[in-house]
N, CA and C of each residue as an Amber inpcrd file, in Angstrom:
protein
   207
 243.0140000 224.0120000  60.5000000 243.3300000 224.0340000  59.0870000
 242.7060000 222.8120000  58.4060000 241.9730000 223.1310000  56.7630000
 241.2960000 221.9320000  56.6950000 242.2720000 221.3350000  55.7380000
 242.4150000 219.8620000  55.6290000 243.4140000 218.9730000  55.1910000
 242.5970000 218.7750000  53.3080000 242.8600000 218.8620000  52.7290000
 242.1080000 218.4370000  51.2200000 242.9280000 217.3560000  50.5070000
 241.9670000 216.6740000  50.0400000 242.4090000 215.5300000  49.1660000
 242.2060000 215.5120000  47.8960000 242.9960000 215.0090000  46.7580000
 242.9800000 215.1630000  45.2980000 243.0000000 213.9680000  45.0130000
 241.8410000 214.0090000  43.9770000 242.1970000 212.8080000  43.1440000
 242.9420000 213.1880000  41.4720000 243.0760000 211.9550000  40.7640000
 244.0520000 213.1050000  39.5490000 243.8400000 212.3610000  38.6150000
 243.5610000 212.6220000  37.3950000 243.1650000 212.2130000  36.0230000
 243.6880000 212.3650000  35.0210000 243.4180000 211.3690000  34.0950000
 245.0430000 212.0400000  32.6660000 244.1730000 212.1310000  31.6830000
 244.2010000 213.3190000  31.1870000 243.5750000 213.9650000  29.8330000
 244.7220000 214.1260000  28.4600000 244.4440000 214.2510000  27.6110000
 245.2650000 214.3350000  25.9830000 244.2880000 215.4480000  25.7260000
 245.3660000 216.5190000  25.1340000 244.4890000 217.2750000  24.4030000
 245.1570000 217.5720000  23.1780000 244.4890000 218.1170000  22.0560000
 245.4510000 218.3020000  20.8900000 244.9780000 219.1110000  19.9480000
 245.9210000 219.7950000  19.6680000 245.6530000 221.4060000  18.6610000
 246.2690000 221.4520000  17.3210000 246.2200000 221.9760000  16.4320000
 247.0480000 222.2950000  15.0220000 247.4160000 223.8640000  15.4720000
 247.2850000 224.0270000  16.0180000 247.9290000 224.9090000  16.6900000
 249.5490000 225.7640000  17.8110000 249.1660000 225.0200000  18.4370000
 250.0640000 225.0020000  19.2490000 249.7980000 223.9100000  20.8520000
 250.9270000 224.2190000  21.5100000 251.0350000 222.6870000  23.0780000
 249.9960000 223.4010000  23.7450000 250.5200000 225.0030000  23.9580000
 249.6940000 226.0390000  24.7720000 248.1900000 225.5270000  24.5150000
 248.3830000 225.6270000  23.2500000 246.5580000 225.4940000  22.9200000
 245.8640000 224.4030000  23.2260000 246.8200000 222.8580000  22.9870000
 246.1190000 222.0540000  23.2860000 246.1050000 221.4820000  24.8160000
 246.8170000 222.0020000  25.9000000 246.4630000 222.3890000  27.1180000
 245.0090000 223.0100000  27.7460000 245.1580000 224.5240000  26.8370000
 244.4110000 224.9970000  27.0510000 242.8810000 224.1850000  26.7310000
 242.6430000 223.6340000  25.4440000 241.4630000 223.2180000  25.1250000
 240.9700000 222.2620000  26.3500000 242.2880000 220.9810000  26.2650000
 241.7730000 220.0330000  27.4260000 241.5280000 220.4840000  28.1760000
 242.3560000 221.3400000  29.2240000 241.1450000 222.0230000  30.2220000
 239.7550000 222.2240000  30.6720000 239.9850000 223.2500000  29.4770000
 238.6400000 224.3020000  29.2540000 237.3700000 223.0260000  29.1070000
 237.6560000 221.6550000  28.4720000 236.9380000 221.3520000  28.0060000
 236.5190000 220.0530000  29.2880000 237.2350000 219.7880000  29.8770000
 237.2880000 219.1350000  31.2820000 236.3010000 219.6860000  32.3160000
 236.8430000 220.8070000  32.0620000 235.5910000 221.9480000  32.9870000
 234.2860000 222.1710000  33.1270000 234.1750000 221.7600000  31.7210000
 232.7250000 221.7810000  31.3730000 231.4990000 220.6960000  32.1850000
 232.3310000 219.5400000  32.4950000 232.2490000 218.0700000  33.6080000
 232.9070000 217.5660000  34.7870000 233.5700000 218.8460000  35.1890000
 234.2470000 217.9860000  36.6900000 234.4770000 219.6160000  37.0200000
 234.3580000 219.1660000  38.3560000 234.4860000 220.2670000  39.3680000
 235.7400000 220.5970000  40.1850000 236.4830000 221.6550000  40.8090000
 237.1190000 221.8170000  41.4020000 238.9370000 221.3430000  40.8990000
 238.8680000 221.5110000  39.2700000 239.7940000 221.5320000  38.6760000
 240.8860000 222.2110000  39.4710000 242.4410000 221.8000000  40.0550000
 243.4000000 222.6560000  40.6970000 244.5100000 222.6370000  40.4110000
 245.2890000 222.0490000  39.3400000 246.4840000 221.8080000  39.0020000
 246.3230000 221.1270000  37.9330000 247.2090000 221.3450000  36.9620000
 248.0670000 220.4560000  36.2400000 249.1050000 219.7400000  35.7520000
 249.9010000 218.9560000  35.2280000 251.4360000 218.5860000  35.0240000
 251.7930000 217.9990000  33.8990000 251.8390000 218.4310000  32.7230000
 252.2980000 217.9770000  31.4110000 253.3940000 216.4940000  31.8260000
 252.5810000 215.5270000  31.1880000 253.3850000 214.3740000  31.2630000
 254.2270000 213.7960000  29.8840000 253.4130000 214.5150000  29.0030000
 254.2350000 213.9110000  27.5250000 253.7110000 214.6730000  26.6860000
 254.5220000 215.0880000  25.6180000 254.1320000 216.2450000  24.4780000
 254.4670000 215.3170000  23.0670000 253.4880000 214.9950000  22.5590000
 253.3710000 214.2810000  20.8670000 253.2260000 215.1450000  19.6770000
 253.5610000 215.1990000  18.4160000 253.1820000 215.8250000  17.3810000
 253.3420000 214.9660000  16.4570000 252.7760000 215.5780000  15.1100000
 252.4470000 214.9160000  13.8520000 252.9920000 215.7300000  12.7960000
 254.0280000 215.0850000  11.7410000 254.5800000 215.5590000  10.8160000
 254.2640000 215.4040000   9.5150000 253.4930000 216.6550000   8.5460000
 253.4530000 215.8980000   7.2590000 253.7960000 217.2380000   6.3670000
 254.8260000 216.6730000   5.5190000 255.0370000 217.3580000   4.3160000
 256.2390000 218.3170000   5.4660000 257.3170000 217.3250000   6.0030000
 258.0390000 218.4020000   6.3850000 258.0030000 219.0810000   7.5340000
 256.5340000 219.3060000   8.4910000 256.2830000 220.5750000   9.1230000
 255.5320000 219.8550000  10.3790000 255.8210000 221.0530000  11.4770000
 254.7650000 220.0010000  12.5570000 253.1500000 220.0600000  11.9940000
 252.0080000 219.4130000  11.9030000 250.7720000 219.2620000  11.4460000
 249.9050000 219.4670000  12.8870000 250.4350000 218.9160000  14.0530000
 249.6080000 218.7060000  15.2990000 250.5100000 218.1990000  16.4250000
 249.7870000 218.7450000  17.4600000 250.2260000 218.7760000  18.6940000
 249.3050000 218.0590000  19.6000000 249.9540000 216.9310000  20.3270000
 248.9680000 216.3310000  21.6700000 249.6000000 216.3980000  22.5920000
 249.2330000 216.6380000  23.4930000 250.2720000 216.9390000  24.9280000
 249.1490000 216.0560000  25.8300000 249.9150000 214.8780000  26.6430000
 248.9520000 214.4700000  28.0780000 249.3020000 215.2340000  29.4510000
 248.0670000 215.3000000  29.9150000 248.4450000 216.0450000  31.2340000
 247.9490000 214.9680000  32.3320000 248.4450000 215.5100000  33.6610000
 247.7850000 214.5560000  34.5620000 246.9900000 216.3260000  35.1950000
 246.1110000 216.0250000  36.0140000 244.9410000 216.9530000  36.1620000
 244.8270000 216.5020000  37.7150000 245.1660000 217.6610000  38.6180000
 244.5000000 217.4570000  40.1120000 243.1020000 218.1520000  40.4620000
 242.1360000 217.3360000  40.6740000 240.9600000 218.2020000  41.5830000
 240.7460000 217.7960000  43.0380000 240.3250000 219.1820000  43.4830000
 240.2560000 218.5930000  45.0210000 238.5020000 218.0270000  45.1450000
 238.9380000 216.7860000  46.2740000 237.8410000 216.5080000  46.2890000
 237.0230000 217.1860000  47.1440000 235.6240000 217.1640000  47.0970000
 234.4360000 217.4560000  48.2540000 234.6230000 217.5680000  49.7500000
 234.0490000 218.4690000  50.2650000 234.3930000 217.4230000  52.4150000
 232.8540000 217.2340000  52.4600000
């Protein structure tokens, strides 16, 4: 059985949208430069209020990829 090792990285991503979304973007957009993306774990969810209403959403994630053998 082969043993794999992760290293893990903390990304912010952020949407006017929604948490979902700004998950999703960081991802997607992580992907584009690192390889072997395998997990994630929402560490803190931020927003921005104006005029009353949420305006924006940042959520940090921590990000596991496995490394190379």
């Amino acid at each position: 059985m082969t043993q794999h090792v992760y290293k893990q990285i903390e990304l912010t991503g952020s949407s006017e949208k929604s948490i979902d979304d700004a998950v999703k973007g960081a991802i997607k957009r992580a992907s584009k430069t690192l390889r072997n993306l395998n997990w994630f774990e929402i560490t803190e969810t931020r927003g921005h209020i104006e005029n009353g209403k949420v305006a924006h959403w940042q959520v940090t994630l921590k990000v596991g990829m496995r490394l190379e053998d």
